[in-house]
Every structure is written in C-alpha cells, then in structure tokens.
C-alpha positions as CSV (number, residue, x, y, z in Angstrom):
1,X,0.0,0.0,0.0
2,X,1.4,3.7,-1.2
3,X,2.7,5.1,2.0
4,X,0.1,8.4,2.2
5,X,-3.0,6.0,1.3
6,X,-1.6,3.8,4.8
7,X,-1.2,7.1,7.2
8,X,-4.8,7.8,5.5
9,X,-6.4,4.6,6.3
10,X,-4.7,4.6,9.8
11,X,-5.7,7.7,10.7
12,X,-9.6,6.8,9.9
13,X,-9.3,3.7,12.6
14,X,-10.1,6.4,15.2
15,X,-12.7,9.8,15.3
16,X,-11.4,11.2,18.2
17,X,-9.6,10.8,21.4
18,X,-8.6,7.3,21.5
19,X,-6.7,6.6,25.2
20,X,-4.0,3.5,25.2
21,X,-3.9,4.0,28.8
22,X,-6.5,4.0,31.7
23,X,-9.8,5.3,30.3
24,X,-10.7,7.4,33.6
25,X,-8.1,9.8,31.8
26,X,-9.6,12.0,29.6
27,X,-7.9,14.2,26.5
28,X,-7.9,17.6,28.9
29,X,-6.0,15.9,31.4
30,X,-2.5,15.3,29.2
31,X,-0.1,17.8,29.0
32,X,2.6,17.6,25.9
33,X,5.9,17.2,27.7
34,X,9.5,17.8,25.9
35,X,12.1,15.3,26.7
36,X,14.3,16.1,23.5
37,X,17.5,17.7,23.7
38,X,16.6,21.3,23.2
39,X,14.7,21.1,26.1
40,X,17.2,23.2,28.2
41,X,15.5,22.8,32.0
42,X,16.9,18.8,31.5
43,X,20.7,20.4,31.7
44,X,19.8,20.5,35.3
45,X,18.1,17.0,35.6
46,X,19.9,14.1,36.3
47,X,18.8,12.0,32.8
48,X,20.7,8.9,34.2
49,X,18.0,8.6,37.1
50,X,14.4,7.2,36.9
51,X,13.9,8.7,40.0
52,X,15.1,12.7,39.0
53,X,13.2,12.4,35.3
54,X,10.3,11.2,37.4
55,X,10.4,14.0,40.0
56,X,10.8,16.4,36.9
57,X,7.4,14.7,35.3
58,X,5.8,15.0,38.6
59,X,6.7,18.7,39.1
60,X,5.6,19.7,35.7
61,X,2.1,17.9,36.0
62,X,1.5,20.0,39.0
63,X,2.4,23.2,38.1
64,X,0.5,23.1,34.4
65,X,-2.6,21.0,36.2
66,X,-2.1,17.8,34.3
67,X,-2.5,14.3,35.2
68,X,-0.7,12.2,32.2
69,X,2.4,13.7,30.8
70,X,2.7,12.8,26.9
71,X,4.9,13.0,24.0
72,X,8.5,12.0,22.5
73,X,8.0,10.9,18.8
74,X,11.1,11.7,16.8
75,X,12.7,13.7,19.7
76,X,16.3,13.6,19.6
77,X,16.8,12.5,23.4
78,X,20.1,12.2,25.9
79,X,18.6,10.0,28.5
80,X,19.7,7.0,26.4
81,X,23.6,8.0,26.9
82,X,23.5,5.8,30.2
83,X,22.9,2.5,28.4
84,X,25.7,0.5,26.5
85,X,22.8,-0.6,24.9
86,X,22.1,2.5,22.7
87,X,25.6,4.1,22.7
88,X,28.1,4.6,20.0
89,X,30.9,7.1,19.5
90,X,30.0,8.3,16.3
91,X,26.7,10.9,16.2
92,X,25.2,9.4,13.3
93,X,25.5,5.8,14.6
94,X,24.0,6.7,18.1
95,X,20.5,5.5,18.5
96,X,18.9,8.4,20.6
97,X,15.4,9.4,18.2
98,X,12.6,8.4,19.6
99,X,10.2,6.1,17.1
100,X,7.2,6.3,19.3
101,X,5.0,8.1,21.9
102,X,5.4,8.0,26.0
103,X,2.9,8.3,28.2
104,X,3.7,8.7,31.8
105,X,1.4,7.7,34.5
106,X,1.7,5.9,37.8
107,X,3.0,1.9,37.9
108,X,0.2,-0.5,37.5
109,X,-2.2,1.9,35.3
110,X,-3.9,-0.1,32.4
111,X,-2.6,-0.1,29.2
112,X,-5.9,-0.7,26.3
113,X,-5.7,-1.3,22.9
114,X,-7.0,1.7,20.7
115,X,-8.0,-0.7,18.3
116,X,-8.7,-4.5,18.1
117,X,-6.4,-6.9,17.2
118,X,-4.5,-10.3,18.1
119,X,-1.6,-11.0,20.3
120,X,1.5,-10.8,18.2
121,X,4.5,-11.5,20.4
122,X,5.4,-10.7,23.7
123,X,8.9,-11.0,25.4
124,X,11.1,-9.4,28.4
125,X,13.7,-7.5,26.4
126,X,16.1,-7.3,30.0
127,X,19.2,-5.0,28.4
128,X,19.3,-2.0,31.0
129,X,17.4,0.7,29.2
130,X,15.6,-1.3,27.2
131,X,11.5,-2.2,27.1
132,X,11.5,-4.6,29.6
133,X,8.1,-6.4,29.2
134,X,6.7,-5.7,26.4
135,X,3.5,-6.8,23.6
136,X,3.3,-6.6,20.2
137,X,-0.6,-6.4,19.1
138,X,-1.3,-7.2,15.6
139,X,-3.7,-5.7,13.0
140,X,-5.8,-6.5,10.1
141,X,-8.3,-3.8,8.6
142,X,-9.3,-5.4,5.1
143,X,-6.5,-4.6,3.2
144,X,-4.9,-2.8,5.7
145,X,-1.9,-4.5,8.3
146,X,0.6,-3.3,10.6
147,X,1.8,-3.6,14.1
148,X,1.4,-1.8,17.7
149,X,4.1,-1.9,20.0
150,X,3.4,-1.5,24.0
151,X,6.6,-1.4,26.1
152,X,7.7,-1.0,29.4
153,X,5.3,-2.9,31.3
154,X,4.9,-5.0,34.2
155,X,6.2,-8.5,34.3
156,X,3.1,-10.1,35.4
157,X,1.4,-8.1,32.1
158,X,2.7,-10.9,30.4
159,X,1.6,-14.3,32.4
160,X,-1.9,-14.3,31.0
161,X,-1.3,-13.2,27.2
162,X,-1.3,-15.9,24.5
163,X,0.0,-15.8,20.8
164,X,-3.3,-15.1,18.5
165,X,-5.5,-14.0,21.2
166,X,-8.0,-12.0,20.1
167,X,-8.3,-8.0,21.6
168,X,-11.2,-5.7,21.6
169,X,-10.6,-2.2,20.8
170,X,-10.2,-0.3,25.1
171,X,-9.5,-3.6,25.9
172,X,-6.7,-3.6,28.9
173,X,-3.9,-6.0,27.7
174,X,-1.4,-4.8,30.6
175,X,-0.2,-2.5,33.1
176,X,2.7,-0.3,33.8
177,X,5.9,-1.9,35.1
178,X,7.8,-0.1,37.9
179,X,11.9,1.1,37.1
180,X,13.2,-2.3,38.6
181,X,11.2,-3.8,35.4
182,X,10.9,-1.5,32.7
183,X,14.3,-1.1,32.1
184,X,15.0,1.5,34.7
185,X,12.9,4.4,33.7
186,X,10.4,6.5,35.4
187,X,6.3,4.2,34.9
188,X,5.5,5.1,31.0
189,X,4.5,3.4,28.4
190,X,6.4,3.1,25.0
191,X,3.6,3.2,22.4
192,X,4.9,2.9,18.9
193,X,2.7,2.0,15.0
194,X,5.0,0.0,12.9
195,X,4.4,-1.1,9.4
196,X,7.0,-3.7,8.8
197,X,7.4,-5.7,12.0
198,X,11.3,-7.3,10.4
199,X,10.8,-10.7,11.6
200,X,10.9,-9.6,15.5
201,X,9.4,-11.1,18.3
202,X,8.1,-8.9,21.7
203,X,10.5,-6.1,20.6
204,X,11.5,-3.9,17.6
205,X,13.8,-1.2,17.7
206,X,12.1,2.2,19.6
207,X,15.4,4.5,18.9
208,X,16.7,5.1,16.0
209,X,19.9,6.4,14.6
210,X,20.3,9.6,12.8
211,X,21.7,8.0,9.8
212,X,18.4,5.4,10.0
213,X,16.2,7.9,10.6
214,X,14.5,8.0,7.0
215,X,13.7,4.1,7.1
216,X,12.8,4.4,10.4
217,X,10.0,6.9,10.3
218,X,8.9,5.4,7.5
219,X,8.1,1.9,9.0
220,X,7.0,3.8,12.0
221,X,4.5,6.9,11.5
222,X,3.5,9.1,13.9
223,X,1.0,6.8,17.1
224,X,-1.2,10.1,17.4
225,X,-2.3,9.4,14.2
226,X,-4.3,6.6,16.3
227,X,-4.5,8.4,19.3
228,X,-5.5,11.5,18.6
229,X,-4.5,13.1,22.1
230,X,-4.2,17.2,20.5
C-alpha cells in the first residue's frame, strides 16, 4: 500500500480521542511534555536517574494542572547515553530518536488497545534501558496491516497473554511496570505504530539512529495518528 493511502487509512481507525492507557483519563487531562535535547531545564536533571526524570514529570504535571504527561515521537533525546545498549561514539550511529509516543502515568495503570487486534508476540527484552516487558498487538483492517508496539510494562502483564489472542478495541492488555522492570525508567508506556514488524518477536527497535532515521519513520508513522491526544 502507497505510504500516504496507509497514514490515511490509519488515521480513519479512530474519530477522536482514543486513550492506550486508563480510560478514567480524559484528553484535557495530558499535558505535551519535551524530553528532547533542546529542552534546556533537562541540563539541570539528572537524565541517568528514573527517579530525577520522574520528579521532573511529577513537578511539571503540577504546576500546568495535568494528570498524564505525553509526547516524545522523533525527539532527539540524551537520557539514552547511560545504556551501553544505545551508545556509539560516532553521532550518526547513536540511536537516541525516539520512534514512538510516551505516556507517563503511575506503575500498575492499564494499558488498552485503541483498536482490536491479536496477540503478536510478547517477550522481556532485560538490556538496561531497554523495554523490559513488552507486547506486540497485531492488525488487520481489510487490506490494511501493521503492528502496535506497548513497552515497558509490568512483568506479570505478560503471564496471562497468548499468541493469537484476540483483543477488543479499550481492551486492557497490561499495566505499567515499575523502574526495577521497565528497564529503569520513570512508569510510562512506550507506544509505537509499525508497518513492517522485520521478523521480530516482543521487541522492535524504539530508537533510532540519525543515519536510519529515514527508514525508520517510514516503518513507523507518527501513534497520534491513532491516538489522537491534541
């Protein structure tokens, strides 16, 4: 399918505000935060700590009256120069662009499916900074496939899930994992679209490089084209 006809069909999944976290949130209650580089109040954070991003998030919600913080697709982040697992010595080879959306609410809110599919894959992806537990939810729309991604999520999220099981658009397929699971960030959840799922398994790359970039955000369009949050 030509790539403008698939961000067109994705896009007419959903009418309006679609949540992928607990429902009790409404639209008026998120609040866009900036994690990228240019953000210059995160030269005075502590990006290697779960806890001092989370006190950051915390602090922000309360002063701008929000209750989910929101945001991060293609935003050029540092908090991934504490992992081995992202970091390379040459700029163009280090994977630090985001490929998806965060959402950041307490650990153990529901995580729901903005629209129905099967059970994928799921896996424990354990690298320090990594997803931790996460699901890959599979979709078929006539002619239309692709791939959701939902990571960093509790570990007993993925006791009851089977391969092919069936999900209901709002259904809750998880919850959010705490730092000592998720790969040591802050309770969010990863959320990312992805066209092409590569032959992976509970996992697929959610930072890209800059010299990747262009496949990348092809095979992975924008989630709030689903979610519609603004």
């Amino acid at each position: 399918m030509e790539h403008a006809l698939f961000l067109d069909r994705i896009a007419t999944l959903t009418t309006g505000f679609t949540p992928v976290i607990d429902s009790m949130y409404t639209a008026s209650d998120y609040r866009f935060l900036d994690l990228s580089v240019t953000n210059k109040i995160l030269e005075e954070v502590d990006t290697s700590s779960a806890e001092a991003i989370q006190h950051y998030i915390n602090t922000y919600l309360a002063k701008t009256g929000g209750r989910v913080a929101y945001g991060g697709y293609l935003e050029q982040r540092s908090i991934y120069d504490r992992s081995l697992y992202f970091h390379n010595d040459n700029p163009d080879l280090k994977r630090n662009i985001h490929l998806g959306i965060d959402v950041w609410s307490a650990a153990g809110t529901p995580v729901l499916a903005p629209v129905a599919g099967s059970v994928h894959s799921f896996k424990d992806n354990t690298n320090y900074g990594d997803y931790g537990p996460c699901v890959v939810l599979e979709h078929h729309f006539e002619d239309l496939h692709f791939y959701t991604l939902y990571g960093h999520l509790s570990r007993t999220s993925l006791e009851s899930l089977k391969v092919g099981q069936a999900i209901a658009a709002g259904q809750t397929i998880a919850h959010l994992g705490t730092p000592d699971e998720n790969g040591d960030y802050g309770p969010h959840l990863h959320f990312q679209l992805i066209k092409e799922l590569q032959g992976n398994h509970g996992d697929y790359p959610g930072v890209s490089t800059l010299k990747n970039l262009d496949f990348y955000r092809a095979n992975c369009p924008d989630p709030n084209l689903l979610l519609k949050i603004n």
